[in-house]
C-alpha positions as CSV (number, residue, x, y, z in Angstrom):
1,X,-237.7,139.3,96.4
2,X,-239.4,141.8,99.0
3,X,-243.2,141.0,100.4
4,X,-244.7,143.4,101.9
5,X,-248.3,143.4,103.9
6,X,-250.5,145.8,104.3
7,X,-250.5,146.3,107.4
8,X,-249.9,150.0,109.1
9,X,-249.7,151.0,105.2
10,X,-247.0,148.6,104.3
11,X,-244.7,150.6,106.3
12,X,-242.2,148.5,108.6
13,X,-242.9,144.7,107.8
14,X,-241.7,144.5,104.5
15,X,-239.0,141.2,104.5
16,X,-236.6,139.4,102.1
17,X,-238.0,136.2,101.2
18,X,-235.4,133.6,100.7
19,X,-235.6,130.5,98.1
20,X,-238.5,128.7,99.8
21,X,-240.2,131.9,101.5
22,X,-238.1,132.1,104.4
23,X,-237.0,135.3,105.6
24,X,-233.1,136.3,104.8
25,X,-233.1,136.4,109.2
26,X,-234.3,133.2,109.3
27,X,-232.2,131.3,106.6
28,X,-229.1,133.1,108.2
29,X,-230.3,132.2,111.6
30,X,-230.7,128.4,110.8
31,X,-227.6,128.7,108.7
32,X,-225.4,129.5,111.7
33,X,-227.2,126.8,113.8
34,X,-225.8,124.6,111.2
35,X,-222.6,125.1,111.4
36,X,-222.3,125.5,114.7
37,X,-223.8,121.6,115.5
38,X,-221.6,121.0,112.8
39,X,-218.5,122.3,114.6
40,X,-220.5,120.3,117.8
41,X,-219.7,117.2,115.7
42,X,-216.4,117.4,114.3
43,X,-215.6,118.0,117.6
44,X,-217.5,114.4,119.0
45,X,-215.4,112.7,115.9
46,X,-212.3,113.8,116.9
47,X,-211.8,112.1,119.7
48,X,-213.2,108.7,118.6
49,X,-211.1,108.9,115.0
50,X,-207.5,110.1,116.9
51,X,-207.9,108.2,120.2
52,X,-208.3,104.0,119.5
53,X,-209.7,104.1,123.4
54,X,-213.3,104.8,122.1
55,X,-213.4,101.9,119.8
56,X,-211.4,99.7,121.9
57,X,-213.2,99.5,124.7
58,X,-215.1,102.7,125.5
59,X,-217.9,101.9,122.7
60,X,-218.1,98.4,124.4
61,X,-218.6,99.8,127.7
62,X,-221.9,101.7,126.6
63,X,-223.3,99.0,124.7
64,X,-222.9,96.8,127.7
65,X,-224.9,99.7,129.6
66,X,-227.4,100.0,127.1
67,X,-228.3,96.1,126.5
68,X,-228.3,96.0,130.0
69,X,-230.9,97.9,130.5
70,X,-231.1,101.3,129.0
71,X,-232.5,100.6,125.4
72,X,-235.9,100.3,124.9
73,X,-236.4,96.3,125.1
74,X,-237.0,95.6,121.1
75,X,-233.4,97.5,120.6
76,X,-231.4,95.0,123.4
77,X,-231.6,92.3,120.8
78,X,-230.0,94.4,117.6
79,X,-227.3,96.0,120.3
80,X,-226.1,92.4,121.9
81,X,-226.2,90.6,118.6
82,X,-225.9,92.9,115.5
83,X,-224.0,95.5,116.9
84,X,-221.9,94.5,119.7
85,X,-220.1,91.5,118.1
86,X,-218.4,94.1,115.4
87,X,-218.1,96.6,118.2
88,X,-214.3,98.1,117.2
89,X,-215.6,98.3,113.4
90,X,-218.8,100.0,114.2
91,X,-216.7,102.3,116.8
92,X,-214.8,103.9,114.3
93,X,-217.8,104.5,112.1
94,X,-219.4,106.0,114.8
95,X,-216.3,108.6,114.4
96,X,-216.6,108.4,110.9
97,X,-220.3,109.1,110.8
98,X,-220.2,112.1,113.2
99,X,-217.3,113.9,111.2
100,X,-219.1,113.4,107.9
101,X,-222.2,115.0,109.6
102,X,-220.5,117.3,110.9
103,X,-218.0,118.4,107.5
104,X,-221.3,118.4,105.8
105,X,-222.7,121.2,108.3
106,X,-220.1,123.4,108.7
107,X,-219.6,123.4,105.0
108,X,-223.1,123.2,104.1
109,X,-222.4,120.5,101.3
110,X,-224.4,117.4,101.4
111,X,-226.8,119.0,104.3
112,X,-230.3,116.9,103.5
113,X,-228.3,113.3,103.7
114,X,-226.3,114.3,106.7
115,X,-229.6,115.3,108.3
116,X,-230.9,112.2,107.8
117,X,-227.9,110.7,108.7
118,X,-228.0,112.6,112.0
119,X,-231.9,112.3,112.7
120,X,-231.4,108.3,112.4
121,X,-228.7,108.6,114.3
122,X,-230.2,110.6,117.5
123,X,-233.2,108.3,117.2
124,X,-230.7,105.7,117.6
125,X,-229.0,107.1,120.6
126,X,-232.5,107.8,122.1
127,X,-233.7,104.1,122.0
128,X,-230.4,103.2,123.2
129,X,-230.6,105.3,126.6
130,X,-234.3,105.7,126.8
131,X,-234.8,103.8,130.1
132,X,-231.6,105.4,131.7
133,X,-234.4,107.4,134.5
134,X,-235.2,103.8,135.3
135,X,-238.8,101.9,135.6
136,X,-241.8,103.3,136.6
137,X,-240.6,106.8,137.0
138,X,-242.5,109.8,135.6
139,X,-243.0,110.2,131.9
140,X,-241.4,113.6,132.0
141,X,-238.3,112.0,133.5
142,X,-237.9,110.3,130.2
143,X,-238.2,113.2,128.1
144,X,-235.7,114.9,130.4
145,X,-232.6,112.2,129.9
146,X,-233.0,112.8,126.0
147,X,-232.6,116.4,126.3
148,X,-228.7,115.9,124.8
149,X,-230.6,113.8,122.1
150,X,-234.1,115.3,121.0
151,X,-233.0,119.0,120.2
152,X,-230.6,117.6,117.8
153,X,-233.0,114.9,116.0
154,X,-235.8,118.1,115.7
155,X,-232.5,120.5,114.5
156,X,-231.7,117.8,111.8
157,X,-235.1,117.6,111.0
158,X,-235.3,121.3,110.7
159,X,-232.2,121.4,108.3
160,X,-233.6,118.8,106.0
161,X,-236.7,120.5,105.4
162,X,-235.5,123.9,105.2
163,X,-232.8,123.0,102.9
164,X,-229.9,124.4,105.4
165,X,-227.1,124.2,102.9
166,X,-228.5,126.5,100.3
167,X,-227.9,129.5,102.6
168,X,-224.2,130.2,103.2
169,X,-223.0,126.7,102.0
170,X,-221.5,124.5,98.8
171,X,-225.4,123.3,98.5
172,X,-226.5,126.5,97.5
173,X,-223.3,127.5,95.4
174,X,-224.0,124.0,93.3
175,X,-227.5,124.9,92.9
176,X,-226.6,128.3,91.4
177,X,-224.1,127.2,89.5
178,X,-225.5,124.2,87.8
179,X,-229.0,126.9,86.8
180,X,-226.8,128.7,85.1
């Protein structure tokens, strides 16, 4: 569908509008975001899913960090007793949970519940490290550890709500297939 304004006679800022009034740019542009944090992902499972170090100790090591002083203080309790006694179990799902976000990205299949998947899990992460800067420091400092973590939270939230899978992905090919 093609909207144009009219502006300068119409001329020159005419645009595709995608399925929920995006611009074809845009769609594509948050499309190849997509995949690429997907790719970002597969690549964080990997490791944890081939190599039995994560689970087996290396998962341990930053719960220890984070109950130790990292998480935010309600989130110590739910680290040392919920999660830390099924440590090697919940290692591997770690694994298991990044390479279904990230299968789900790259292929666009899926995309909504792996962005909620992977906005619950960066706000995990961010209560987990969120004192890392220490006490007392200032606020920006805070803000400025989560840098690895808050991009991707607002990216997931930014899939989910523009529906990231319908544009170059299995979500969109189901769509039009089933309105057929």
């Amino acid at each position: 569908m093609l909207k144009g304004g009219a502006g300068l006679g119409g001329l020159g800022n005419a645009r595709v509008v995608g399925p929920v009034g995006q611009s074809a740019t845009l769609s594509r542009t948050i499309a190849t975001v997509r995949m690429t944090v997907g790719v970002f992902f597969i690549l964080f499972a990997q490791y944890k899913l081939i190599d039995p170090g994560f689970a087996h100790g290396g998962f341990q090591e930053y719960l220890r960090g984070y109950i130790a002083g990292s998480a935010v203080s309600f989130y110590r309790p739910i680290l040392a007793h919920m999660v830390f006694p099924h440590a090697v179990f919940l290692g591997y799902m770690v694994g298991v949970v990044e390479m279904f976000i990230g299968v789900s990205l790259v292929l666009g299949i899926w995309v909504r519940p792996a962005s909620v998947l992977g906005a619950l899990f960066m706000l995990n992460l961010a209560l987990a490290t969120w004192w890392e800067p220490g006490h007392g420091v200032p606020l920006w400092r805070y803000f400025g550890a989560e840098l690895d973590k808050l991009p991707l939270l607002f990216l997931f939230v930014i899939f989910y709500v523009s529906d990231a899978g319908r544009e170059w992905g299995l979500d969109g090919r189901q769509r039009d297939a089933a309105g057929r």
